[in-house]
Each structure stands twice: as structure tokens, then as C-alpha cells.
Residue frames relative to the residue before (quaternion, step in Angstrom):
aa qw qx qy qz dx dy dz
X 1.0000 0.0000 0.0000 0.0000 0.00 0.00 0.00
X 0.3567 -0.8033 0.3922 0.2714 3.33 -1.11 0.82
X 0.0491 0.8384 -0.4914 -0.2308 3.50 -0.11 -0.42
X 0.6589 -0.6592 0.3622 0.0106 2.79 -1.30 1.16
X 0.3931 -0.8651 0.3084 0.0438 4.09 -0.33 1.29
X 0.1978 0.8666 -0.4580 -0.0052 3.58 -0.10 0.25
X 0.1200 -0.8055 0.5764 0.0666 3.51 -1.16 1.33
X 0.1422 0.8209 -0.5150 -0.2018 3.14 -1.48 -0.82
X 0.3215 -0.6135 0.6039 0.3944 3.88 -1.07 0.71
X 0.0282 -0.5182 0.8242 -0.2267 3.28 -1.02 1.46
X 0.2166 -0.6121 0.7042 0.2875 3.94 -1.20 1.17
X 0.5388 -0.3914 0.5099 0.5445 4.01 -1.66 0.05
X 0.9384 0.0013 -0.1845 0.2921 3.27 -0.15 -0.38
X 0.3122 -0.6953 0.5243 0.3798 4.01 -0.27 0.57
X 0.3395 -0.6332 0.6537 0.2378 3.17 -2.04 0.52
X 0.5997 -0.6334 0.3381 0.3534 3.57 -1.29 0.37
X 0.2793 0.7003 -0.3831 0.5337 3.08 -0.48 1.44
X 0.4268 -0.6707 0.5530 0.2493 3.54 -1.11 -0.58
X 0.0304 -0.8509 0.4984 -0.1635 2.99 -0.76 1.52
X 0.1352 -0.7798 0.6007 0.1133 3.87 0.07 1.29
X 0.1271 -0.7826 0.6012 0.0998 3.20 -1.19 1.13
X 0.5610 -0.5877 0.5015 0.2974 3.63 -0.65 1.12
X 0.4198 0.7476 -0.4805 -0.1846 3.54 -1.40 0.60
X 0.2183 -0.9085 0.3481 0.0766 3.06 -0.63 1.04
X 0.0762 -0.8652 0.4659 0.1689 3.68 -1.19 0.39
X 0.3133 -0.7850 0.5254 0.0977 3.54 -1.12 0.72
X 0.2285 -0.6726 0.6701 0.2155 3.44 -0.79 0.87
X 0.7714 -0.2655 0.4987 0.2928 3.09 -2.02 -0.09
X 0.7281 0.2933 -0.2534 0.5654 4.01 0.24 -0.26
X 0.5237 -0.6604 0.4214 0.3348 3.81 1.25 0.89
X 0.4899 0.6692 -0.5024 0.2444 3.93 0.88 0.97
X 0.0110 0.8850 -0.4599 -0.0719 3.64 -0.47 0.21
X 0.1616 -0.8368 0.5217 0.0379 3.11 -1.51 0.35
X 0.2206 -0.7841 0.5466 0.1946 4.11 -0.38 0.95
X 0.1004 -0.4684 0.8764 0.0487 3.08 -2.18 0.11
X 0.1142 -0.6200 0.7620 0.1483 2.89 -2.12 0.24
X 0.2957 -0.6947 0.6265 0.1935 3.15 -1.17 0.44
X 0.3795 -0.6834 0.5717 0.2493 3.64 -1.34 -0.33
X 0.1289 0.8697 -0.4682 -0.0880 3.65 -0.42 0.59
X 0.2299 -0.8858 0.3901 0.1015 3.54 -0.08 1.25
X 0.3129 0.8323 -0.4530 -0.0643 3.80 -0.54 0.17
X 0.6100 -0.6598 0.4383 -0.0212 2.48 -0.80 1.65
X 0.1974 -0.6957 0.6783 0.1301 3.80 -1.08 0.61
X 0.0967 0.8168 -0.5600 0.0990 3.38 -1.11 1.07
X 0.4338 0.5580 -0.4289 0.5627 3.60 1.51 0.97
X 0.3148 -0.7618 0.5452 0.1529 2.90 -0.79 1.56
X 0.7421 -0.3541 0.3997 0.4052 3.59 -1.88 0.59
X 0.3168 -0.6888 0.6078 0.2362 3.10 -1.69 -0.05
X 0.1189 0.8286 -0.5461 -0.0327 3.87 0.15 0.14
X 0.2442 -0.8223 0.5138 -0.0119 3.54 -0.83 1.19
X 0.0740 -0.8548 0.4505 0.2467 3.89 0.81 0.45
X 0.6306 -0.5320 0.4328 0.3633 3.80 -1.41 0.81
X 0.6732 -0.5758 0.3454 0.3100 3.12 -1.50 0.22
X 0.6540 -0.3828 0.1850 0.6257 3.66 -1.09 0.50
X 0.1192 0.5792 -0.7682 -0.2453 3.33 -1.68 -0.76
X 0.3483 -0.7125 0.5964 0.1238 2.71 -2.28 -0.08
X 0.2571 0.8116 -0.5189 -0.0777 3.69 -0.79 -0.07
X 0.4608 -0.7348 0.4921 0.0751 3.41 -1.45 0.73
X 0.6536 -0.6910 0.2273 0.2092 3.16 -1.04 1.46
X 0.3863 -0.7431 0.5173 0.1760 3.81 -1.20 0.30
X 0.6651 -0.5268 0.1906 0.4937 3.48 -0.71 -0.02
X 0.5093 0.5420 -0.3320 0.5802 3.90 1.53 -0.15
X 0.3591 -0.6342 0.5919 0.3442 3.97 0.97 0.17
X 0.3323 0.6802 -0.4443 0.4791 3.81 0.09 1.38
X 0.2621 -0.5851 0.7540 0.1429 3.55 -1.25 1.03
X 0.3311 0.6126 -0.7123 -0.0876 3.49 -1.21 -0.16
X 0.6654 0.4000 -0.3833 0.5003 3.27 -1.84 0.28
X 0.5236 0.6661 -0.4776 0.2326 3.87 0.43 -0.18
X 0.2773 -0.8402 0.3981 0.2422 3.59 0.08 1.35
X 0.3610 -0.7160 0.5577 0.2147 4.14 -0.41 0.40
X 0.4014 -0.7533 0.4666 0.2316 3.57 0.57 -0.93
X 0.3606 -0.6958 0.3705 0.4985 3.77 -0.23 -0.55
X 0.5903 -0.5671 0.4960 0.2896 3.18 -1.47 0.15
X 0.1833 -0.7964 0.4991 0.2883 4.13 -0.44 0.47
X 0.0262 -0.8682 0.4953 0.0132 3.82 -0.37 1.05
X 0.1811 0.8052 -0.5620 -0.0552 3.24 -0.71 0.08
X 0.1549 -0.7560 0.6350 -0.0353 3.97 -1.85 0.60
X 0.7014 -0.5805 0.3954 0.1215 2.62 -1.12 1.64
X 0.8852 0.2572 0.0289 0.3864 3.58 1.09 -1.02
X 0.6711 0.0638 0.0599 0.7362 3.15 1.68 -0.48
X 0.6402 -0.5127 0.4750 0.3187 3.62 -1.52 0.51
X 0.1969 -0.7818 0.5711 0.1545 3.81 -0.33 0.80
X 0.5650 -0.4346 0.5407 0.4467 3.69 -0.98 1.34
X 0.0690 -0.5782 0.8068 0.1003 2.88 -2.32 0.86
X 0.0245 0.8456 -0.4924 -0.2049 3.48 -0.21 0.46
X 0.3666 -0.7067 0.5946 0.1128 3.98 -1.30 -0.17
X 0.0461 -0.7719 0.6294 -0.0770 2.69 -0.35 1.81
X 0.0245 0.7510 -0.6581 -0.0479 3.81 -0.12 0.97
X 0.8327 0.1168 -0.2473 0.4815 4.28 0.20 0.20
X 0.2714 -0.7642 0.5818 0.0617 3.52 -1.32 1.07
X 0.2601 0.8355 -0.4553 -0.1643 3.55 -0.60 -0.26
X 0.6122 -0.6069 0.5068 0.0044 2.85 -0.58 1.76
X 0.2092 0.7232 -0.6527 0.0849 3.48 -1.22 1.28
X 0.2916 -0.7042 0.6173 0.1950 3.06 -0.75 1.59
């Protein structure tokens, strides 16, 4: 009796995105046939964003902060490097 074989390039682990995975089967008389499947995955965990600590700054003669440093922001993602940006000047209009 023959019996009858089945593979596939499935990676261990999928990236996010779309991935077709090849499958194929072989009988016993060396016949075969493919399919592909789709495998989608999807991120759904939101960023983290953490905001710097107070600051302060003190008016000029135009009733204005400027120069008021902000600090950075601490971010992080599950899936990809979250932007850090740098805000090192502010100006403030009253």
C-alpha cells in the first residue's frame, strides 16, 4: 500500500505581513500536487509613549518662554523601533 506525503516551507516563525506557504503532497507513484495558503499577522499592541518630566521656563520681555528644553519622550514597540523624537526649543505664544 502506498501512502501518501505531505510538506511545506512554513518559516518557525512568520513575520508581520503576508506569508504564502507552499503545500505540497506526494503519493507513492512519485505524483504531486501544491496549494498555497496565506498567512497574515497582523500587529495589534499598541506603542508605549512615556512623556519627560515636568519642566519649566520663565518669561522675556515679549511675555514668551523660549529655549525651554522638553526632554525626550521614552517609547517603545512590540514590532518595530518607535520614533524618539527631541524637542530641545519651544516657543510659546501668549
Amino acid at each position: 500500500m502506498f501512502s501518501a506525503s505531505v510538506t511545506n516551507n512554513a518559516p518557525s516563525a512568520f513575520p508581520l505581513g503576508t506569508t504564502t506557504v507552499t503545500w505540497t503532497v506526494t503519493d507513492g507513484s512519485g505524483n504531486s500536487a501544491t496549494a498555497t495558503q496565506s498567512v497574515v499577522v497582523t500587529d495589534n499592541i499598541n506603542p508605549t509613549i512615556t512623556a519627560p518630566a515636568a519642566t519649566t521656563g520663565t518669561t522675556n520681555l515679549a511675555c514668551t518662554s523660549t529655549n525651554v528644553v522638553l526632554g525626550t519622550p521614552v517609547t517603545a514597540d512590540n514590532c518595530s523601533r518607535a520614533h524618539q523624537y527631541l524637542y530641545s526649543h519651544l516657543r510659546l505664544f501668549h
